[in-house]
C-alpha positions as CSV (number, residue, x, y, z in Angstrom):
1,X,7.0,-42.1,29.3
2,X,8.3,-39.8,32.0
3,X,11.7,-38.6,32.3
4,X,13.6,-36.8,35.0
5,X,15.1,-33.3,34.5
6,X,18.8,-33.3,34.8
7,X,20.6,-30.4,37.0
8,X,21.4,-27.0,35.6
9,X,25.0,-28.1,34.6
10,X,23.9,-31.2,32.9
11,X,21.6,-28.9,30.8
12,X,24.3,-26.4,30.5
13,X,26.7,-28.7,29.1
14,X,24.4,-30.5,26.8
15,X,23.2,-27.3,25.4
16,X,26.6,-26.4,24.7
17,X,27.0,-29.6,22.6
18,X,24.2,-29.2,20.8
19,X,25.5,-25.8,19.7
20,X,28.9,-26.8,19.0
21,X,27.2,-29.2,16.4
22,X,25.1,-26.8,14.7
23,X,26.7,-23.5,15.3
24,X,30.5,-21.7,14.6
25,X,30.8,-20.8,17.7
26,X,28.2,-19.8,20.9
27,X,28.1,-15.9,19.5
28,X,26.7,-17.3,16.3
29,X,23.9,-18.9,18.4
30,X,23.1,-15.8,20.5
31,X,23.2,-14.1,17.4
32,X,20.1,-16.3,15.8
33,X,18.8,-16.8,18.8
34,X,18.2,-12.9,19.2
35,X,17.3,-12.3,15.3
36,X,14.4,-15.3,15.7
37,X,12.7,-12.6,18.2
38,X,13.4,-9.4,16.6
39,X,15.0,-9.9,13.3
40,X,18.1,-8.3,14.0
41,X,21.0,-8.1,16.7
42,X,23.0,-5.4,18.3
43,X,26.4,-6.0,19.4
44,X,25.4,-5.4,22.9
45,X,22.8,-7.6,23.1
46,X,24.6,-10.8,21.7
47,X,27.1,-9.7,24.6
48,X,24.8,-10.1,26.8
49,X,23.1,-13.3,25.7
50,X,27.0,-15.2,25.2
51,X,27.2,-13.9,28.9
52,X,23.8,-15.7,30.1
53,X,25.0,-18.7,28.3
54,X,28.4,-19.1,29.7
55,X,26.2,-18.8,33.2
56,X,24.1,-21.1,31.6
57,X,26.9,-23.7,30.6
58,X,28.1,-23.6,34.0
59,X,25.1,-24.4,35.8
60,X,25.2,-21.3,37.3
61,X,21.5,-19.9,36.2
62,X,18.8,-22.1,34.6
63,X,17.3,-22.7,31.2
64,X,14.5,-20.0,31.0
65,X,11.1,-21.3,29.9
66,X,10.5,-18.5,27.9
67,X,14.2,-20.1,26.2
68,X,12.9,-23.0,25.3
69,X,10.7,-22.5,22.3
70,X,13.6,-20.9,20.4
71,X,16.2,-23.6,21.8
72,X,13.9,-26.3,20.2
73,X,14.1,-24.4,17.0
74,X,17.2,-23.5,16.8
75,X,18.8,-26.5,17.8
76,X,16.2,-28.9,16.3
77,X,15.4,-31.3,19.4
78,X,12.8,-31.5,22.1
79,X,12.3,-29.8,24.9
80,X,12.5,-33.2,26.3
81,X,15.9,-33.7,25.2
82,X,17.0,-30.5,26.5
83,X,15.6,-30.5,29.6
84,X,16.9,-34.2,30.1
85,X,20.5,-33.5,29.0
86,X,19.8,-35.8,26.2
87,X,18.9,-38.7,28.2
88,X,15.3,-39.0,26.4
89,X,15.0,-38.7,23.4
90,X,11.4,-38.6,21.2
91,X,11.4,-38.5,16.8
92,X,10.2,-35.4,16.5
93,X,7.6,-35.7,13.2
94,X,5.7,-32.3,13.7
95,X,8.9,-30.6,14.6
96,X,8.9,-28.2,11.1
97,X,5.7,-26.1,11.5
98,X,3.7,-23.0,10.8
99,X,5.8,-21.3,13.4
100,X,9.0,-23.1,11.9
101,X,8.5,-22.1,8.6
102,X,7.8,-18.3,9.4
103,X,10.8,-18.0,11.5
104,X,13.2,-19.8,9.3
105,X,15.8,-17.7,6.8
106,X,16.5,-21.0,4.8
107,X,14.9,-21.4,1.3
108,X,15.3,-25.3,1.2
109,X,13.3,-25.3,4.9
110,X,10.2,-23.4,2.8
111,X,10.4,-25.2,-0.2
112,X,10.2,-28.7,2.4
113,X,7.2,-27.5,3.9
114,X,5.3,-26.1,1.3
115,X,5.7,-29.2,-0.5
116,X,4.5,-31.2,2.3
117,X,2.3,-33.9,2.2
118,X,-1.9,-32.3,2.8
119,X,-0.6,-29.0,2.7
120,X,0.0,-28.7,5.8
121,X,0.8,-25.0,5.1
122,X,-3.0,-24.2,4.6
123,X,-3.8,-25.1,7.6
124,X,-3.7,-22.8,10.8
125,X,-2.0,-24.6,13.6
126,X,-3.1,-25.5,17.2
127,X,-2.7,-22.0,18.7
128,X,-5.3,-20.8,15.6
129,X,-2.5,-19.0,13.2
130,X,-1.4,-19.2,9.8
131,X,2.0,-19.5,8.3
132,X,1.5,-15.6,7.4
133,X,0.6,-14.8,11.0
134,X,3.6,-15.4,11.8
135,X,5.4,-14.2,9.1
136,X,3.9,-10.9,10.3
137,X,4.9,-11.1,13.4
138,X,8.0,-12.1,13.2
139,X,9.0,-9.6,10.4
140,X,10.2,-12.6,8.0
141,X,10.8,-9.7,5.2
142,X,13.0,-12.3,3.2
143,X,10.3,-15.3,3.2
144,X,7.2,-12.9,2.1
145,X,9.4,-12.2,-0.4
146,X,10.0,-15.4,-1.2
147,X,6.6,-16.3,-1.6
148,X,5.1,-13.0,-3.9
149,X,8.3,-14.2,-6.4
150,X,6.8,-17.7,-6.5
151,X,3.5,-17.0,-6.9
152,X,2.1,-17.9,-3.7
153,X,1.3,-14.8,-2.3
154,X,-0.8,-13.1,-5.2
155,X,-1.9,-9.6,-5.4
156,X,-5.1,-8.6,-7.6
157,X,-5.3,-5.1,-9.2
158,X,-8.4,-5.1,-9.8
159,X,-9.5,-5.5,-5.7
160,X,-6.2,-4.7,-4.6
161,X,-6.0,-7.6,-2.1
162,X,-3.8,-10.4,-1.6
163,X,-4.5,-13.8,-1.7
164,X,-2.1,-16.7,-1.0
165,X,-2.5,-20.0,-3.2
166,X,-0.7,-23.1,-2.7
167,X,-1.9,-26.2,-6.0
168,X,-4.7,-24.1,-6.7
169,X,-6.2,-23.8,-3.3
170,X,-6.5,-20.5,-1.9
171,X,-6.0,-19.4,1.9
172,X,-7.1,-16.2,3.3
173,X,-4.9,-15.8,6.8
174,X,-6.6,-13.3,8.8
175,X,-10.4,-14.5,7.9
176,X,-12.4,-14.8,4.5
177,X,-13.3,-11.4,4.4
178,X,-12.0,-8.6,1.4
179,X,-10.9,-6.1,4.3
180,X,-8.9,-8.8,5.8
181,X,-7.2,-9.4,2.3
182,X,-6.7,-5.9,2.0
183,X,-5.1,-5.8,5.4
184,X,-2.6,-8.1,4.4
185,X,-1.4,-5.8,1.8
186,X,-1.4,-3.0,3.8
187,X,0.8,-5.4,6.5
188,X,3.2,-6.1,3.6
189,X,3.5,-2.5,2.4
190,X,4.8,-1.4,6.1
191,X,7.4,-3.8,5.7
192,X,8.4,-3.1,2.4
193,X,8.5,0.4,3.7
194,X,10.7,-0.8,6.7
195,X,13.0,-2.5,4.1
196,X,13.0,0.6,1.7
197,X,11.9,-1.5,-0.8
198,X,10.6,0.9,-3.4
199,X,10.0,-1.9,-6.2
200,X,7.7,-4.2,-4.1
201,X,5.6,-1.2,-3.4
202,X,4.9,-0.1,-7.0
203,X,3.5,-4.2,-6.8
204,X,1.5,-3.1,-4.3
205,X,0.3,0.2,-5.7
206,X,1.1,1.7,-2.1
207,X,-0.4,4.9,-3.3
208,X,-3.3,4.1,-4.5
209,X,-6.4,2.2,-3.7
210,X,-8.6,0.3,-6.1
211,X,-10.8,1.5,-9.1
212,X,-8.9,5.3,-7.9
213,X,-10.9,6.6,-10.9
214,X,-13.8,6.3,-9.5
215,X,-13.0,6.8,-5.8
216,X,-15.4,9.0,-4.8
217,X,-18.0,7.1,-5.7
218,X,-16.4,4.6,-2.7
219,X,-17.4,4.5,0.8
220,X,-15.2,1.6,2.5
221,X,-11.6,3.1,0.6
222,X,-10.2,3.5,4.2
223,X,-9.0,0.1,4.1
224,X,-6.4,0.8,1.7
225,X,-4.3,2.5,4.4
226,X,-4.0,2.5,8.4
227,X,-2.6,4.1,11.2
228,X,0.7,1.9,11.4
229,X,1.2,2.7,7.5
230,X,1.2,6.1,8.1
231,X,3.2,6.2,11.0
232,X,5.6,3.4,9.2
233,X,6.0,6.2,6.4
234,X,6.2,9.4,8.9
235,X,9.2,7.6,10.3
236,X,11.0,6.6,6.7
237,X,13.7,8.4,5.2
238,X,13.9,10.9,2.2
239,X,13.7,7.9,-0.1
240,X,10.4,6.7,1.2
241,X,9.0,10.2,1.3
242,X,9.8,11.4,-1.7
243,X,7.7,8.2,-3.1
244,X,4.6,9.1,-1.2
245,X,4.5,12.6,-2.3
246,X,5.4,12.0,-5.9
247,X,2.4,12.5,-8.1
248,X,1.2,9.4,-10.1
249,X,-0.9,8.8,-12.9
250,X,-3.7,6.3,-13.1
251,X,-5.7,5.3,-16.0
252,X,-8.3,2.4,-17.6
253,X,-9.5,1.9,-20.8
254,X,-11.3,5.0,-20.9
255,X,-9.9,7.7,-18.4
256,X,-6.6,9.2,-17.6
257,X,-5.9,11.2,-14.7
258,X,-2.8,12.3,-11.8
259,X,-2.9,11.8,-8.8
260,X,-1.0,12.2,-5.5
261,X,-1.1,9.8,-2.1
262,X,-4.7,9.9,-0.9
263,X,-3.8,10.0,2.5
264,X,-0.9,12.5,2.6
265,X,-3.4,14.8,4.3
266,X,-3.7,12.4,7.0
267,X,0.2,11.7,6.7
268,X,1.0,15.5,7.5
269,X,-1.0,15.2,11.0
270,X,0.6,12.1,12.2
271,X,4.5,14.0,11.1
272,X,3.5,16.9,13.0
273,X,2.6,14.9,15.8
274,X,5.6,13.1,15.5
275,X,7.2,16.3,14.8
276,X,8.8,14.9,11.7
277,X,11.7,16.5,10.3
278,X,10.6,15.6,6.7
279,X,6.9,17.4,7.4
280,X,7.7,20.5,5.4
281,X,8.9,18.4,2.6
282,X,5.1,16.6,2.6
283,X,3.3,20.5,3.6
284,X,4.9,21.2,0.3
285,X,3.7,18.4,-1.9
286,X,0.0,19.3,-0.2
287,X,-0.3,23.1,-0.9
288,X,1.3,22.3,-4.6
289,X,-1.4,20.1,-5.4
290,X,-4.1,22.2,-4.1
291,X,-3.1,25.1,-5.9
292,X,-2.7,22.8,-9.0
293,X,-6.2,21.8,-8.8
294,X,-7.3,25.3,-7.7
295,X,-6.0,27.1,-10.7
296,X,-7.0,24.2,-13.4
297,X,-10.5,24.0,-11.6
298,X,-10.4,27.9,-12.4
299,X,-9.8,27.9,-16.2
300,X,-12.4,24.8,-16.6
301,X,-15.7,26.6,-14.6
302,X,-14.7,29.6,-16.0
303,X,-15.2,28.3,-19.7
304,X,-18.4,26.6,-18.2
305,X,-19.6,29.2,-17.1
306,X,-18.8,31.6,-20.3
307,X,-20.1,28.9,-22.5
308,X,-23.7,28.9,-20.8
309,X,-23.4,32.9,-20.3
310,X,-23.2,33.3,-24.7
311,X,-26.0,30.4,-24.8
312,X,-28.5,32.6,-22.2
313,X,-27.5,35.8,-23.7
314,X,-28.7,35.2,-27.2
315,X,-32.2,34.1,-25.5
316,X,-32.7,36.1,-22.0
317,X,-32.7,39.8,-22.9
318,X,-33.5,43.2,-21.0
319,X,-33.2,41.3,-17.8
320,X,-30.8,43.2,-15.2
321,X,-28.2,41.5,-14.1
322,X,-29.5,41.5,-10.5
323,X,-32.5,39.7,-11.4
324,X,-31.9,35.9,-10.5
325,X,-33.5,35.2,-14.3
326,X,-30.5,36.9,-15.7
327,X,-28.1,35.0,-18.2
328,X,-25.4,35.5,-15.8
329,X,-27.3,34.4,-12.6
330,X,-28.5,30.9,-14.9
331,X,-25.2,30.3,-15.8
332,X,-23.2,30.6,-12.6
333,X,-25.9,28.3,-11.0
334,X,-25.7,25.9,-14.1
335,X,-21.6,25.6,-14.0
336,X,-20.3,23.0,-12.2
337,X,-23.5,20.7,-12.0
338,X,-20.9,17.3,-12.3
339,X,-19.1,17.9,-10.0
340,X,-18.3,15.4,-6.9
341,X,-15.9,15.0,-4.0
342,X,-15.5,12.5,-1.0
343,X,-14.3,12.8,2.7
344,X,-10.5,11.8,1.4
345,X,-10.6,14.8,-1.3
346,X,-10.8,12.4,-4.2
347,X,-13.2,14.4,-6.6
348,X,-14.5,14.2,-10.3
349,X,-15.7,17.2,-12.6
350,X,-17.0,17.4,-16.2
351,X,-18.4,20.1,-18.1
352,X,-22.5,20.1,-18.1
353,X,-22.5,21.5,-21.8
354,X,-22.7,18.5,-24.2
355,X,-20.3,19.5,-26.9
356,X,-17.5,20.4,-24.3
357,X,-18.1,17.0,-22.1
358,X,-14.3,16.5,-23.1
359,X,-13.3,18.9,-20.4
360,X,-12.9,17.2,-17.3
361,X,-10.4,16.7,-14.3
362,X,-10.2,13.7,-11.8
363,X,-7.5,14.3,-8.8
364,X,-7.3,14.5,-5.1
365,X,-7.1,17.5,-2.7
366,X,-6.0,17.8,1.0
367,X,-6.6,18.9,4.3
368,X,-4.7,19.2,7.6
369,X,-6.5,18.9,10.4
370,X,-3.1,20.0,12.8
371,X,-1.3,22.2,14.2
372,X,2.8,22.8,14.4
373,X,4.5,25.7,16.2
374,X,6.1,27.5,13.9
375,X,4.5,30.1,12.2
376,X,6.0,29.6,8.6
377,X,4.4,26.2,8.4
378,X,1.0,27.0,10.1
379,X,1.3,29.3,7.1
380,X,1.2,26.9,4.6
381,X,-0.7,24.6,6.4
382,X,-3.6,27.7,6.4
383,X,-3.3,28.3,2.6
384,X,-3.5,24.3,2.2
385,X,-6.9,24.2,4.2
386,X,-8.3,27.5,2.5
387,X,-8.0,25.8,-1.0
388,X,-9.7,22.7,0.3
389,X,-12.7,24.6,1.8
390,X,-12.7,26.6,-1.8
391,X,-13.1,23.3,-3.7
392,X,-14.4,21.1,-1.1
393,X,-17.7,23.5,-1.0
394,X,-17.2,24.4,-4.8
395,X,-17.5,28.2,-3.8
396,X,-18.2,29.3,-7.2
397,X,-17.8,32.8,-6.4
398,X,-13.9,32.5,-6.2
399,X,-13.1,29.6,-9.0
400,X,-15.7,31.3,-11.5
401,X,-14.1,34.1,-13.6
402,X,-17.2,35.8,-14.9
403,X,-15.5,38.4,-17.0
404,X,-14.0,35.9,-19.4
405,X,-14.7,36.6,-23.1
């Protein structure tokens, strides 16, 4: 059935009356209105939209069509209904949607639709998303929330990624794939970051990524982290920081070891990009733990390699030292045989000698890959990239101590 579109002041005033039903007062409106596209409001800005709809209610300037999809929400009608002044009027069944549910701040509104007949919340809508999709994109902080304390939204620790299960059916909302599932934890980590929520992201095991213990055995552990992470944490406050630079331990059934944010190498070159006032506080937490790991890496070759230097010396005799068949020359080409790192400076190292396999480290080293221009961090940011190089090429000749007794 067709229906005529009413003037601008028949709109204007039947807008008006839909508010007046719903809302306190017009303010309250603009208000929701404003936080249904951004997820909050400045003073200014629900100034200016009270002002557009005073313009509005007098028929002096029109309903927008960009308006319309959040008028329909917000006021619960048609766009029919609107644009008619109320004069037609259709039952509006499919009214609550994916889109609806996203957007909306009101528990009883989620619990409606998720209990909805054929699970409609499964399913993606006509435009191809998900109730997540939008969720995402709308920054609904509160309704993710909402969902990880009911159980719908599930995070494995085993894969590290995120499933969401409604009655035992599961739905993956960007694709079937793993790296999709971990993108949706790396999506809800930049908001918990946003909301300085540090107790969602110990859920999430921000830090880490899976099976961290054996990391550098991994090739596809990029996933775990992405550009607008990083930049979401380069922008944070000392809170946030202080999280990502605190050094955490990991362990299974069989290992134990400490490590720090993976990525904080990466981290650094976004801050001093950004130019970060909180990059010395991260330059710091880098050159620490690459010292730390340079000086127990020291103590731990250097017993390797004294261990296979009193095993050679009892057998290899009136060879000079020179000679590359000397006990000293076997040994310092012996030490350091286990010994493994990746592209991310996750690494693994155990003693080759059988009766001291019990000496071992697993951690993480950084590099930076950029600049700043001042001198006193370009300092530390040199000493941070000559450790890595040390280890990262296991330069035996400065981590062995060949004089030990």
């Amino acid at each position: 059935m067709l229906f005529i579109t009413a003037s601008n002041e028949e709109i204007g005033e039947y807008l008006i009356h839909l508010i007046s039903k719903k809302y306190k007062s017009t303010r309250e409106f603009c208000k929701e209105y404003i936080m249904l596209q951004k997820n909050e409001a400045q003073k200014d800005e629900i100034d200016n939209m009270a002002n557009r709809m005073s313009q509005i209610k007098l028929g002096k300037k029109a309903v927008q069509l960009d308006d319309l999809g959040y008028f329909t929400e917000l006021l619960e009608v048609t766009c029919e209904e609107i644009l008619s002044a109320g004069k037609y009027k259709t039952a509006n069944y499919n009214r609550f949607t994916n889109y609806s549910f996203a957007v909306s701040k009101n528990e009883k509104d989620w619990e409606k639709y998720i209990n909805r007949d054929k699970d409609a919340i499964l399913n993606t809508d006509e435009y191809g998303k998900t109730v997540l999709d939008y969720a995402f994109e709308f920054k609904n902080y509160k309704l993710l929330k909402y969902l990880i304390s009911k159980t719908y939204i599930q995070f494995d620790e085993k894969t590290f990624s995120v499933v969401m299960k409604f009655k035992g059916k599961a739905l993956f909302p960007f694709g079937v794939t793993p790296y999709d599932a971990n993108r949706i934890r790396t999506d809800l980590i930049t908001l918990a970051i946003e909301n300085k929520d540090i107790e969602m992201l110990e859920y999430f095991h921000a830090r880490e990524t899976n099976r961290m213990l054996f990391s550098w055995r991994d090739s596809d552990y990029e996933k775990f982290c992405n550009e607008k992470m990083l930049a979401c944490i380069a922008a944070s406050g000392k809170e946030i920081i202080e999280y990502f630079t605190n050094p955490f331990t990991v362990k299974d059934n069989k290992w134990e070891a400490e490590f720090v944010f993976p990525f904080m190498g990466r981290l650094a070159d976004v801050m001093i990009k950004n130019r970060s006032k909180h990059l010395k506080v991260i330059l710091k937490a880098v050159a620490k733990q690459n010292k730390s790991i340079y000086e127990q890496l020291k103590i731990l070759l250097s017993t390797e390699f004294n261990a296979y230097y009193k095993r050679y010396t009892s057998i290899i005799t009136d060879v000079p030292e020179e000679n590359p068949a000397s006990a000293k020359n076997i040994s310092f080409n012996a030490t350091a045989h286990y010994f493994t790192i990746n592209s991310e400076g996750l690494f693994w190292y155990q003693n080759s000698i059988p009766e001291l396999s019990h000496m071992q480290l697993i951690s993480n080293i950084m590099q930076i890959t950029e600049k700043t221009n001042n001198p006193e961090l370009n300092k530390i940011i040199d000493e941070i990239n000559e450790v890595y190089t040390v280890i990262g090429t296991m330069d035996k000749e400065k981590l062995i101590l060949k004089n030990i007794d």
